[in-house]
C-alpha positions as CSV (number, residue, x, y, z in Angstrom):
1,X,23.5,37.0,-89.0
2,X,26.4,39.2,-87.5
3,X,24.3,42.5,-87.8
4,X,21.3,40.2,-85.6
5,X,24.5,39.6,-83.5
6,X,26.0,42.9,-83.5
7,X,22.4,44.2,-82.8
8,X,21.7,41.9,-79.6
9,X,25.5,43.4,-77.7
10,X,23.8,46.5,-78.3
11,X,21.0,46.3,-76.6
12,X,21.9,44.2,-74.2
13,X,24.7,47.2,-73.4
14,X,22.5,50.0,-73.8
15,X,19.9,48.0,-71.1
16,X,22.8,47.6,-68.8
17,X,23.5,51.2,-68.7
18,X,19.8,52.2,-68.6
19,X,19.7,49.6,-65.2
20,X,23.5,51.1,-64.0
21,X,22.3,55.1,-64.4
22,X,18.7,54.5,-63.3
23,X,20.6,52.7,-59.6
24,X,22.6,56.0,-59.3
25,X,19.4,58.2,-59.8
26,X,17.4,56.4,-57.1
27,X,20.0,55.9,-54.9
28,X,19.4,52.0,-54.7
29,X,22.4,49.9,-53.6
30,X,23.1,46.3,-55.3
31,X,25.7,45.5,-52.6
32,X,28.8,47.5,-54.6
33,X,27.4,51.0,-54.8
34,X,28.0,52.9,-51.7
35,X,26.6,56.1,-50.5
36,X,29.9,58.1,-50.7
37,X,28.4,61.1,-52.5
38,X,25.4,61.8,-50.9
39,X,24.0,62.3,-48.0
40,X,20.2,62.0,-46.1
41,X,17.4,64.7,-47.2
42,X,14.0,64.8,-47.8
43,X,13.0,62.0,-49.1
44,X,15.2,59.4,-48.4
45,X,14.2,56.6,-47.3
46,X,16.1,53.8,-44.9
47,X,15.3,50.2,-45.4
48,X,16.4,47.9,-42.1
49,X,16.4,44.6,-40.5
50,X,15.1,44.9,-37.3
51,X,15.3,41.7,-34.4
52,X,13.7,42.2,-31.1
53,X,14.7,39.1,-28.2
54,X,13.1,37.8,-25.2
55,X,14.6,38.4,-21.5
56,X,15.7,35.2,-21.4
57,X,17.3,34.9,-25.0
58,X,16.3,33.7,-27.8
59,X,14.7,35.7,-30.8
60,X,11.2,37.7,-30.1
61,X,10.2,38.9,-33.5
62,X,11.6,39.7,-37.0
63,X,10.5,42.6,-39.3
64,X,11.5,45.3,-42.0
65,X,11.6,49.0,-40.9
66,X,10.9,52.1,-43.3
67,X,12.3,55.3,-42.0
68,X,11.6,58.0,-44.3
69,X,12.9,61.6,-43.7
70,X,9.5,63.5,-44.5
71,X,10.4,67.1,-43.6
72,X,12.9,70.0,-42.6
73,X,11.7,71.5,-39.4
74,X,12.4,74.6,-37.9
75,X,13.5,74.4,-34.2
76,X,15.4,76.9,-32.5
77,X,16.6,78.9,-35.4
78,X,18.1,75.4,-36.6
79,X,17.1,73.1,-39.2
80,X,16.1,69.3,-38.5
81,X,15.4,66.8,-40.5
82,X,12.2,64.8,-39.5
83,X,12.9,61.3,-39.9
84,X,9.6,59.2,-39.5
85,X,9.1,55.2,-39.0
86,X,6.9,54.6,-41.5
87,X,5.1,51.5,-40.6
88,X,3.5,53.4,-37.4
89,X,3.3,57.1,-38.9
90,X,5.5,58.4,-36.0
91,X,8.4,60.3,-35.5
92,X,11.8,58.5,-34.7
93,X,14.0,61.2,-35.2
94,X,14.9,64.8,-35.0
95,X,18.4,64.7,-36.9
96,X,20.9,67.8,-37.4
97,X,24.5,66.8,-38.7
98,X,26.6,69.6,-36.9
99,X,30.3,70.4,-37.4
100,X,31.0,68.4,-34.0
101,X,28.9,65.5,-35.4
102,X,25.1,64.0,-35.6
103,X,22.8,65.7,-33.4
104,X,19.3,64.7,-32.3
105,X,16.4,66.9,-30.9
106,X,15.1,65.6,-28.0
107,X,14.2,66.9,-24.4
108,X,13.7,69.8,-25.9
109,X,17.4,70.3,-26.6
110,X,19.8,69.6,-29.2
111,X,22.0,66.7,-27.9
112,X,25.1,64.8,-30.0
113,X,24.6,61.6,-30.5
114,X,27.1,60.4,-33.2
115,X,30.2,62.6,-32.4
116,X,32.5,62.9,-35.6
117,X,35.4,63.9,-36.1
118,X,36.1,61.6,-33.3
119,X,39.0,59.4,-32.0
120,X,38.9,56.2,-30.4
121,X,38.3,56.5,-26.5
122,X,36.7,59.8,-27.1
123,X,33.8,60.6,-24.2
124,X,30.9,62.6,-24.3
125,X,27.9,62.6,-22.1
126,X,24.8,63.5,-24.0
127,X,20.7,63.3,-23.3
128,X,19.4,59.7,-25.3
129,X,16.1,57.7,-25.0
130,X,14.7,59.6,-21.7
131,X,17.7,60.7,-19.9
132,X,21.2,61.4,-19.8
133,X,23.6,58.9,-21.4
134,X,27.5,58.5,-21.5
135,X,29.0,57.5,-24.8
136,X,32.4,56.2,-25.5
137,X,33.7,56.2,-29.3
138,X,35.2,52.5,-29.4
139,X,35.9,52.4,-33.7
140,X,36.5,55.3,-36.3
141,X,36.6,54.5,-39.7
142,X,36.3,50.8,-39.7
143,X,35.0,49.3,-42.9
144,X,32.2,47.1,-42.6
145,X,29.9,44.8,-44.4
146,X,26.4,46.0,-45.0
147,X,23.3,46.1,-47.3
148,X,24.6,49.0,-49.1
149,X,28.0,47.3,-49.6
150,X,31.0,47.6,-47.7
151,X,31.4,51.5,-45.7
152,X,33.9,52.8,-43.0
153,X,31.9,53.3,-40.0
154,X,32.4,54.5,-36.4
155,X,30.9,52.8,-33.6
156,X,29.5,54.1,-30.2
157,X,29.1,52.5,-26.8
158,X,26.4,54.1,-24.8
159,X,26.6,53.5,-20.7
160,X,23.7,54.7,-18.1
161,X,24.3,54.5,-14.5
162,X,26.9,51.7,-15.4
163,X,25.1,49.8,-17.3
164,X,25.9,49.0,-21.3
165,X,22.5,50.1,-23.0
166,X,23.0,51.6,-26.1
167,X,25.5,50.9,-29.3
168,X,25.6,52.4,-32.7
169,X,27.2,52.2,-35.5
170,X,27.6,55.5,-37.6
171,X,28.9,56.5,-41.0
172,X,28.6,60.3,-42.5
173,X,26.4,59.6,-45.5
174,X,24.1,57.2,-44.0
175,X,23.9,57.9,-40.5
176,X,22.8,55.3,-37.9
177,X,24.0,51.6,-40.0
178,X,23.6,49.6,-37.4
179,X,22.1,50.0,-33.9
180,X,21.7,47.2,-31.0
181,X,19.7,48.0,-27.9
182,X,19.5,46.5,-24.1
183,X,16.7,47.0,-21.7
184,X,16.0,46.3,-18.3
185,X,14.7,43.5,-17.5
186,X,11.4,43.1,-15.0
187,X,12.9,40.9,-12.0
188,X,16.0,41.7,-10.5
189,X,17.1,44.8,-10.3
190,X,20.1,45.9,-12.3
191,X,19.2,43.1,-14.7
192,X,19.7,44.2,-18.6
193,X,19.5,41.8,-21.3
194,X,19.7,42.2,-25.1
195,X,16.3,43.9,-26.9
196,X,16.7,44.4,-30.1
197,X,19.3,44.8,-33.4
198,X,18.7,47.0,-36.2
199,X,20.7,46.6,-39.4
200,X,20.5,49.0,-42.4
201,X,19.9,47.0,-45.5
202,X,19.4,49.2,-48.1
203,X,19.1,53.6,-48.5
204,X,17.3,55.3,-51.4
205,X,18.3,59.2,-51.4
């Protein structure tokens, strides 16, 4: 009877390990392994809950988004990583981590969009979305609760021609965590309201 016991703790250990390495290996989070080690290449893949909203308020639609970075690209001398939506087979990003920060390639250009190292109240104008954008670094480092467990994160406010459009939440090993978006709306003029909300709920590497 004890060596059935003494048997059963062992496998059960051994399978807990096997499960606990196996995480690590595919880079799947369970809410308490963060992505402090690693950091976006081919083929990782971002998992996110994504909320669109009417003009008027309340909640449009409700989905799961699969970014996948497919490919290194060669643009300009530089390397990019080609991060597609995989739902619609199209490209959402052109991503580059430079020493100033997290760089996208867009209007032909490389422009920062995350800068890092940064401090709070930090400015930068940059080209986001179609044309030029002025971001304001409003939190460095804070820790947050996520799908992939609780990271420090810096957050972003992006302002065009006055207007509050763009803000994003960014941490060094898994890039754009959270992202919320505002449009304008068709009516008045100078109207924006709230369009979507993206939040990251889970990174393979």
């Amino acid at each position: 009877m004890k060596s059935s016991y003494l048997y059963f703790l062992i496998l059960i250990f051994v399978a807990g390990t096997i499960m606990s390495c196996q995480k690590e290996i595919d880079g799947l989070s369970d809410g308490t392994i963060n992505p402090a080690d690693q950091k976006p290449k081919v083929g990782t893949i971002w998992t996110y809950r994504f909320y669109t909203f009417y003009s008027y308020g309340p909640l449009a639609t409700s989905r799961m988004l699969h970014f996948k970075a497919t490919s290194e690209e060669t643009i300009g001398g530089e390397k990019w990583l080609k991060i597609v939506d995989m739902d619609k087979d199209t490209t959402a990003y052109l991503l580059n981590m430079k020493t100033d920060g997290l760089h996208q390639y867009t209007n032909n250009g490389s422009y920062l969009l995350c800068k890092t190292p940064a401090a709070v109240n930090d400015v930068y104008t940059t080209f986001n979305d179609g044309s030029a954008e002025t971001f304001t670094v409003k939190g460095v480092n804070d820790t947050l609760a996520t799908g992939i467990g609780d990271i420090p994160m810096n957050y972003y406010e992006g302002v065009k021609s006055g207007y509050l459009i763009d803000l994003i939440w960014y941490n060094k090993n898994a890039w754009i965590v959270w992202e919320t978006r505002y449009f304008r709306a068709v009516g008045p003029p100078g109207r924006y309201y709230l369009y979507s909300k993206m939040y990251l709920d889970d990174i393979v590497y």
